[in-house]
N, CA and C atoms as a LAMMPS dump frame, in Angstrom:
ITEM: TIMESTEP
0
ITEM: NUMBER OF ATOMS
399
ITEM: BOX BOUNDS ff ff ff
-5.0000000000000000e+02 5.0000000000000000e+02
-5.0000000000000000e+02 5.0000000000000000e+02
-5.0000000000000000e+02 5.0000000000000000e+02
ITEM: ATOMS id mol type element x y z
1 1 1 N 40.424 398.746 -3.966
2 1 2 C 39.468 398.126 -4.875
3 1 3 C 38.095 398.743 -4.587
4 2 1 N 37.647 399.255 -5.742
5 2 2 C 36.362 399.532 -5.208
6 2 3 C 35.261 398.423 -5.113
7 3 1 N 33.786 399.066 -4.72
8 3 2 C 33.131 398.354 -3.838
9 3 3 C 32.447 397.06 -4.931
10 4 1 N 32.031 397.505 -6.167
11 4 2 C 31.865 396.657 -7.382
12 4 3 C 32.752 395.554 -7.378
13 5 1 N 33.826 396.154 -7.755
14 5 2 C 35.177 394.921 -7.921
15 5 3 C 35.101 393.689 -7.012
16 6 1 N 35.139 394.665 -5.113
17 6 2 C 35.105 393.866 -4.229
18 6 3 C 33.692 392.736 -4.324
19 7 1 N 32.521 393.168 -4.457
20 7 2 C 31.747 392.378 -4.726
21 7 3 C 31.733 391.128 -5.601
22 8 1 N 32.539 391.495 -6.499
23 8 2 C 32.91 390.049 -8.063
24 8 3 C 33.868 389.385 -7.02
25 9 1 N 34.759 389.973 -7.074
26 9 2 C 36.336 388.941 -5.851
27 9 3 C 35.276 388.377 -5.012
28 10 1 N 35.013 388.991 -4.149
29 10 2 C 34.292 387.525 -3.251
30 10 3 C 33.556 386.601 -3.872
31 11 1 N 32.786 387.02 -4.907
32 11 2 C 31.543 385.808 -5.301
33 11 3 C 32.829 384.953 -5.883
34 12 1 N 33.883 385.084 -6.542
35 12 2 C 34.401 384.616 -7.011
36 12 3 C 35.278 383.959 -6.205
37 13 1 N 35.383 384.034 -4.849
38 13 2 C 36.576 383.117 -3.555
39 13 3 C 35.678 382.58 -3.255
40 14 1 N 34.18 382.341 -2.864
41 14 2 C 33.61 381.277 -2.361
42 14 3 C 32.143 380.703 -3.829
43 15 1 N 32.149 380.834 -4.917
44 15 2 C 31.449 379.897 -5.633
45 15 3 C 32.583 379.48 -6.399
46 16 1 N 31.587 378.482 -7.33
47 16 2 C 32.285 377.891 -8.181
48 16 3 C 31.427 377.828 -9.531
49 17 1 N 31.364 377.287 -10.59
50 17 2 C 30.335 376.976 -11.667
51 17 3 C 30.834 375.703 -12.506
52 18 1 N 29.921 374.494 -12.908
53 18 2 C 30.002 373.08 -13.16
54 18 3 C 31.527 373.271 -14.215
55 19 1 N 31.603 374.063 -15.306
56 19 2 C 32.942 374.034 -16.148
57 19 3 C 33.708 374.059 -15.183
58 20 1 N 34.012 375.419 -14.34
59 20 2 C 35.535 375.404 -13.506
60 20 3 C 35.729 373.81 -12.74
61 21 1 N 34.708 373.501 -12.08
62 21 2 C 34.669 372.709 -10.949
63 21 3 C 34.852 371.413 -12.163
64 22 1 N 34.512 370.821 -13.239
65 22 2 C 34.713 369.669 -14.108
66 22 3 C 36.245 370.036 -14.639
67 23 1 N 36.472 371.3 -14.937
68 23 2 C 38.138 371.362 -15.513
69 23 3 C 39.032 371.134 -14.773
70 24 1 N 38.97 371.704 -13.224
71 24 2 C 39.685 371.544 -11.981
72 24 3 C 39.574 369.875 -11.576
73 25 1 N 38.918 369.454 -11.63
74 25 2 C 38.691 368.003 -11.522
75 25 3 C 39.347 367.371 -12.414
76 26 1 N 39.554 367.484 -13.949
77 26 2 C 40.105 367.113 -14.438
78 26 3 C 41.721 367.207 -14.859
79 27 1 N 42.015 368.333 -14.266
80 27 2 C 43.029 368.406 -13.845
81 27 3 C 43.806 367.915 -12.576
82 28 1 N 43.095 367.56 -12.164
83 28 2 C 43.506 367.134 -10.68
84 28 3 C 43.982 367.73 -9.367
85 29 1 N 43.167 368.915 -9.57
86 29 2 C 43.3 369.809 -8.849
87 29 3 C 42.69 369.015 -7.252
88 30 1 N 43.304 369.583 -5.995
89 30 2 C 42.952 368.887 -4.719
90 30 3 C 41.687 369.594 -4.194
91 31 1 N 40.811 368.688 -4.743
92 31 2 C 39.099 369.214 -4.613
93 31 3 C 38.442 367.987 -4.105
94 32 1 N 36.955 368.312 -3.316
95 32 2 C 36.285 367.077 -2.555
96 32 3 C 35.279 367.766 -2.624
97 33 1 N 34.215 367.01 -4.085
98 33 2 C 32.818 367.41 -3.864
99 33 3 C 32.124 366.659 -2.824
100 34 1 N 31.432 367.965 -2.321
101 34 2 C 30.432 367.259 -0.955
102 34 3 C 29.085 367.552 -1.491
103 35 1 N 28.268 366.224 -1.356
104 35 2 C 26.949 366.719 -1.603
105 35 3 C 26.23 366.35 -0.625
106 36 1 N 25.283 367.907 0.075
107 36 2 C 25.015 368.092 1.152
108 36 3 C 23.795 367.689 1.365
109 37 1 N 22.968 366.648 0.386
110 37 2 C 21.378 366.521 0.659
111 37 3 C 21.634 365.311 1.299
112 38 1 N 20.071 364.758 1.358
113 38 2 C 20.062 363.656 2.166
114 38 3 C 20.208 362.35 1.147
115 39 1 N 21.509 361.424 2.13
116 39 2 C 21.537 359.841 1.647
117 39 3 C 20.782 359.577 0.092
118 40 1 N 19.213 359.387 0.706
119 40 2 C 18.597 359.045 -0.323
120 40 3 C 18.668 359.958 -1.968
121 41 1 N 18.416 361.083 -1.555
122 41 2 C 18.881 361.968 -2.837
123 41 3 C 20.205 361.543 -3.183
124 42 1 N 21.013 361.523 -2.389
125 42 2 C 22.451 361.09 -3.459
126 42 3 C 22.813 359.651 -4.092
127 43 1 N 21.641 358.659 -3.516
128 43 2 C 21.814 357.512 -4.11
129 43 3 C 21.37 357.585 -5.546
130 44 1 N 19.824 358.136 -5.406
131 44 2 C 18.958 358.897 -6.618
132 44 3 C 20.024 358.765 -8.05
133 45 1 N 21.021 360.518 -7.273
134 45 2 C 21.377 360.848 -8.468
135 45 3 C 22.787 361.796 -8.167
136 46 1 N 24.165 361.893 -8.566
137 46 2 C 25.131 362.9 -7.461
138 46 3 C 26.077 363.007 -8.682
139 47 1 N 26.923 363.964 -8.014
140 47 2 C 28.309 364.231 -9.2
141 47 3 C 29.046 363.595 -9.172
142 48 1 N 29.92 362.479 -10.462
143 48 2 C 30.541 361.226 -9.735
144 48 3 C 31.351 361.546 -9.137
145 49 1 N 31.902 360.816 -8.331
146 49 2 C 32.869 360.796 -7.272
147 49 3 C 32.544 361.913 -6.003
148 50 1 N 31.602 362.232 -5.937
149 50 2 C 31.373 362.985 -4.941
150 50 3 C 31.301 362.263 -3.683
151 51 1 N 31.148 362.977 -2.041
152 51 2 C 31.024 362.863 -1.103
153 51 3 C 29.844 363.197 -0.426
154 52 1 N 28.885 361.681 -0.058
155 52 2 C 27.704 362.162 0.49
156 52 3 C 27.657 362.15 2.3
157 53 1 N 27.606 363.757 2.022
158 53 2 C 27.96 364.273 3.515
159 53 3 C 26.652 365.449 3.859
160 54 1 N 25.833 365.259 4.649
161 54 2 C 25.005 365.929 4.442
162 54 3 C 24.467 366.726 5.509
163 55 1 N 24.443 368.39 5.183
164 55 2 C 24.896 369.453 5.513
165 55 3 C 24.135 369.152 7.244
166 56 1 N 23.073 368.542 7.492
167 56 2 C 22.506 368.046 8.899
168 56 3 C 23.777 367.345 10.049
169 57 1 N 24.42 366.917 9.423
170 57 2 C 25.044 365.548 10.275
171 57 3 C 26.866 366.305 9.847
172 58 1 N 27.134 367.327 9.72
173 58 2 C 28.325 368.046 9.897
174 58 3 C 28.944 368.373 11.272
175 59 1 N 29.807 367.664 11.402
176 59 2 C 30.172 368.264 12.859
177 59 3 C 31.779 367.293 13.047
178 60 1 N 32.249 367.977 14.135
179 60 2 C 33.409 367.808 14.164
180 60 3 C 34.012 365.94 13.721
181 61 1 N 32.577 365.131 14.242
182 61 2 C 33.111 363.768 14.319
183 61 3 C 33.094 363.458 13.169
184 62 1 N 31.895 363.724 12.04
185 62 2 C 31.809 363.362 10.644
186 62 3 C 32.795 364.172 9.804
187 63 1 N 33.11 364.807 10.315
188 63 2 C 34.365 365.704 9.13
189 63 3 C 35.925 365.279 9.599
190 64 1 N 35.842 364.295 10.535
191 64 2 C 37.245 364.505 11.025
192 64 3 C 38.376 363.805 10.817
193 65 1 N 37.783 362.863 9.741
194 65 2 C 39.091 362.299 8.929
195 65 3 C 39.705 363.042 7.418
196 66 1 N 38.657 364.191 6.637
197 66 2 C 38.68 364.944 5.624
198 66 3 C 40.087 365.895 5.689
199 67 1 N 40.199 365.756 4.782
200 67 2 C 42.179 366.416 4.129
201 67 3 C 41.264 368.014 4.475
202 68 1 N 42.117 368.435 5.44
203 68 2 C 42.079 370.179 5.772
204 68 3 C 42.92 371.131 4.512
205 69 1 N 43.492 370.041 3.586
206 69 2 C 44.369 371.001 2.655
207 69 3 C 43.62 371.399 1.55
208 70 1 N 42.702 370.344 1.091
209 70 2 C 41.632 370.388 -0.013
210 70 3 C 40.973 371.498 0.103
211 71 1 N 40.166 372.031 -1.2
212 71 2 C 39.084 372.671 -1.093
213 71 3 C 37.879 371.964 -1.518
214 72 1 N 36.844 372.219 -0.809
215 72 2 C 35.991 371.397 -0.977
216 72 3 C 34.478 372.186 -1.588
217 73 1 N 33.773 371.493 -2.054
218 73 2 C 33.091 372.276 -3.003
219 73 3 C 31.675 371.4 -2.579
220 74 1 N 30.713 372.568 -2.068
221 74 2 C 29.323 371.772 -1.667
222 74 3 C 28.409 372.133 -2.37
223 75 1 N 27.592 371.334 -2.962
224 75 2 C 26.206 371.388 -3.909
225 75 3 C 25.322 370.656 -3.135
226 76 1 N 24.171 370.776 -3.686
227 76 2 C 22.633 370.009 -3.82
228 76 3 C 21.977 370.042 -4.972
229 77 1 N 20.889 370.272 -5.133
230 77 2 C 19.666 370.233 -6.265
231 77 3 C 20.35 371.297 -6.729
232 78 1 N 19.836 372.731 -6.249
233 78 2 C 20.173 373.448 -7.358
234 78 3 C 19.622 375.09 -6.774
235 79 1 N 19.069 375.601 -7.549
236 79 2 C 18.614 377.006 -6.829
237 79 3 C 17.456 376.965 -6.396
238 80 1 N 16.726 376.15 -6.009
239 80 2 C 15.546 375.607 -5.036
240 80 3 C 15.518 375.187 -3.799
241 81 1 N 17.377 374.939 -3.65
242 81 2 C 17.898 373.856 -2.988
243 81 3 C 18.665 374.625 -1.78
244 82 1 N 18.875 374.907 -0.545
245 82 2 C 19.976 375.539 0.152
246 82 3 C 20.649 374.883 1.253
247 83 1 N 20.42 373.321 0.871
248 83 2 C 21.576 372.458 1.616
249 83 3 C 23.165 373.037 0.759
250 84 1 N 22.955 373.353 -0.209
251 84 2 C 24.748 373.255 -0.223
252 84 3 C 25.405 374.751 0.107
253 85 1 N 24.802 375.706 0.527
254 85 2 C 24.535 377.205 1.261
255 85 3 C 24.789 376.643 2.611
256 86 1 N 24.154 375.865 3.315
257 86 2 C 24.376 375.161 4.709
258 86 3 C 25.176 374.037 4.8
259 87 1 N 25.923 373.6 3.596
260 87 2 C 26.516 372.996 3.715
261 87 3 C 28.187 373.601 3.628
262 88 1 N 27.995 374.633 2.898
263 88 2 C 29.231 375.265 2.844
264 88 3 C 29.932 376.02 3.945
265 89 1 N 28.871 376.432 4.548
266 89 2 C 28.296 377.365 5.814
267 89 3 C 29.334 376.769 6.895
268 90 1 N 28.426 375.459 7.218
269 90 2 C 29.176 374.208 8.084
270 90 3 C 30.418 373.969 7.884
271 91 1 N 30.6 373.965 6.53
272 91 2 C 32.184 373.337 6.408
273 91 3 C 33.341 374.314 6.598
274 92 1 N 32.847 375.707 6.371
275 92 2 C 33.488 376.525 6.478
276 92 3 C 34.106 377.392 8.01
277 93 1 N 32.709 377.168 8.974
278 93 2 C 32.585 376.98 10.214
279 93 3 C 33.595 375.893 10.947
280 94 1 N 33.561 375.119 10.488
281 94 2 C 34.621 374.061 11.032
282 94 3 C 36.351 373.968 10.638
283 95 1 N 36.407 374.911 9.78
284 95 2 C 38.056 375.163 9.139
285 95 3 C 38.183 374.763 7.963
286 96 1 N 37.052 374.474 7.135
287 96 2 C 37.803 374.175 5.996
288 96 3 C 37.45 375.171 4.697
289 97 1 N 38.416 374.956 3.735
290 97 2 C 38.16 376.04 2.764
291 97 3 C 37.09 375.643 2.07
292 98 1 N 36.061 375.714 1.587
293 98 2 C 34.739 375.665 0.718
294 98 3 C 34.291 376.823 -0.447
295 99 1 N 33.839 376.249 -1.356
296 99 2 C 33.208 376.846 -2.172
297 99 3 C 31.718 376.109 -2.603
298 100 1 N 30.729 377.147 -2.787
299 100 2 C 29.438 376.411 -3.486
300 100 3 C 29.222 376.374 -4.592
301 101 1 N 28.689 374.816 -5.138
302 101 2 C 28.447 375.326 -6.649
303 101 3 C 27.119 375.67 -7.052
304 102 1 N 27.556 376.452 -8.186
305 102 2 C 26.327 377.214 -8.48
306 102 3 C 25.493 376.649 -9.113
307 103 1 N 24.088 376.633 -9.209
308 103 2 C 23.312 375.876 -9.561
309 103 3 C 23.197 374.466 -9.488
310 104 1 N 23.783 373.94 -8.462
311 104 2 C 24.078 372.752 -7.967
312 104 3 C 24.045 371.53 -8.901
313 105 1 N 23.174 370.027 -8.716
314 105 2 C 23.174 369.173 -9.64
315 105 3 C 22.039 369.047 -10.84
316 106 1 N 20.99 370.359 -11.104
317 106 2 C 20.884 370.967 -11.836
318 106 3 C 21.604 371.496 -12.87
319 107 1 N 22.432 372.579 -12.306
320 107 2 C 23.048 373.163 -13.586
321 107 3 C 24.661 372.239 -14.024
322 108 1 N 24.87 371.15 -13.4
323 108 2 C 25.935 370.394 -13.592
324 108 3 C 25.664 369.545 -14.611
325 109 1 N 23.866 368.912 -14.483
326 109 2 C 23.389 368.305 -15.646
327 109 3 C 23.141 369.178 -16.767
328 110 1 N 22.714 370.227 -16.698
329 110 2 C 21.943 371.219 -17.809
330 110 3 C 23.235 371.675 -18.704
331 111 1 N 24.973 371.574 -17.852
332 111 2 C 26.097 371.572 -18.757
333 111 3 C 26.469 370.651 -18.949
334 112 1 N 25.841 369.436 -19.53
335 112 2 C 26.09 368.396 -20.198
336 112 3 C 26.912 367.405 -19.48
337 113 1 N 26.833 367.307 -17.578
338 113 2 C 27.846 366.387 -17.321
339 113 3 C 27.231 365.433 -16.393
340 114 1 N 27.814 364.521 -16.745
341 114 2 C 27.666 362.761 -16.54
342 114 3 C 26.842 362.657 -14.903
343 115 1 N 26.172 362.479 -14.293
344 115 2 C 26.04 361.771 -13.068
345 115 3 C 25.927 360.323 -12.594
346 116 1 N 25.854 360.222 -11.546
347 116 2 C 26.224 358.682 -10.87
348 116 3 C 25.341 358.745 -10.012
349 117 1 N 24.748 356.995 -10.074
350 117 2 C 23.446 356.955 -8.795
351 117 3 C 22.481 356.214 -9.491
352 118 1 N 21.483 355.887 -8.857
353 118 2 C 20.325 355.259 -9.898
354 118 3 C 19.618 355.978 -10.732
355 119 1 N 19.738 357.144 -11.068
356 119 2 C 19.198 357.72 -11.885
357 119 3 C 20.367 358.536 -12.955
358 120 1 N 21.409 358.194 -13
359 120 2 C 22.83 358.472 -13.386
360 120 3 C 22.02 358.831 -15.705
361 121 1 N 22.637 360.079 -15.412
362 121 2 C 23.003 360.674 -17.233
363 121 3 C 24.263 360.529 -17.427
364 122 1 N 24.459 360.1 -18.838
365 122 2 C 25.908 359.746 -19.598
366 122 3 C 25.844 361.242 -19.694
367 123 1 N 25.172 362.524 -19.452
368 123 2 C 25.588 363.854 -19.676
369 123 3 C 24.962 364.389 -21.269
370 124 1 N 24.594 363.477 -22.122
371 124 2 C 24.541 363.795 -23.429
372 124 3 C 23.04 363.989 -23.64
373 125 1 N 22.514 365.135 -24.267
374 125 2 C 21.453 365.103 -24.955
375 125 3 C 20.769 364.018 -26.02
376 126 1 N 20.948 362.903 -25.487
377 126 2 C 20.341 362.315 -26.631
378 126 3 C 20.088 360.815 -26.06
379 127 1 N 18.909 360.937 -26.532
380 127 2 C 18.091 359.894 -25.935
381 127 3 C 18.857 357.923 -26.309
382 128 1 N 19.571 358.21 -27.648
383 128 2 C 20.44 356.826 -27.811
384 128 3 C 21.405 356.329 -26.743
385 129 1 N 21.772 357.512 -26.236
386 129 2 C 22.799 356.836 -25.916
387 129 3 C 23.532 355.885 -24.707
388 130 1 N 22.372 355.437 -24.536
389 130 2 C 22.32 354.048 -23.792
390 130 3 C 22.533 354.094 -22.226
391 131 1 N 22.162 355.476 -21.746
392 131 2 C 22.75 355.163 -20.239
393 131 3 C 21.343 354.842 -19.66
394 132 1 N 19.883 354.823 -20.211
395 132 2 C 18.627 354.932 -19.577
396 132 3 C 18.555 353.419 -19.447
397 133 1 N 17.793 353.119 -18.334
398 133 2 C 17.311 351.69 -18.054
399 133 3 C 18.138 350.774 -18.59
């Protein structure tokens, strides 16, 4: 393979992007979003069903009930953001398979999908539709 190719294959074994990671989810593929910021940010605002695990407090005792078979997929904010870079880092360091998503909970909202938390979007452009206050 040349060196181009090789470059796409890897970006492509350790990221991910909000469609794959929402289709795989919806399929039921064996995935565990981790979101690597702090507590308070994920109360804020997170990808539902995610895991607030945060990329500081990784270590053998906090990871050590997590399915080693899963792949697990770490975000934060977004490209401002490089807890989920250190969070993937960590998780990957410790044995497990990881991928980061790209543009974190930024570009997860900016593709139209739902979050959970006190500041939670029904995902939809439009101001009716009842998920605000």
């Amino acid at each position: 393979m040349n060196a181009q190719l090789q470059h796409y294959a890897d970006k492509l074994a350790y990221e991910i992007d909000a469609w794959d990671l929402s289709e795989a989810l919806r399929a039921g593929e064996r995935i565990v979003v981790i979101d690597a910021r702090s507590p308070s940010a994920y109360a804020q605002e997170h990808i539902p069903g995610a895991v607030n695990l945060p990329h500081r407090t990784m270590d053998t005792a906090t990871t050590g009930a997590l399915d080693r078979e899963a792949l697990y997929v770490s975000y934060c904010d977004g490209i401002g953001c490089n807890a989920s870079t250190k969070g993937a880092y960590r998780l990957a360091q410790l044995g497990f398979k990881v991928k980061e998503l790209i543009g974190g909970l930024d570009w997860w909202k900016r593709d139209g999908y739902a979050t959970a938390g006190d500041a939670a979007s029904c995902g939809l452009d439009n101001a009716d539709c009842g998920c605000a206050g």
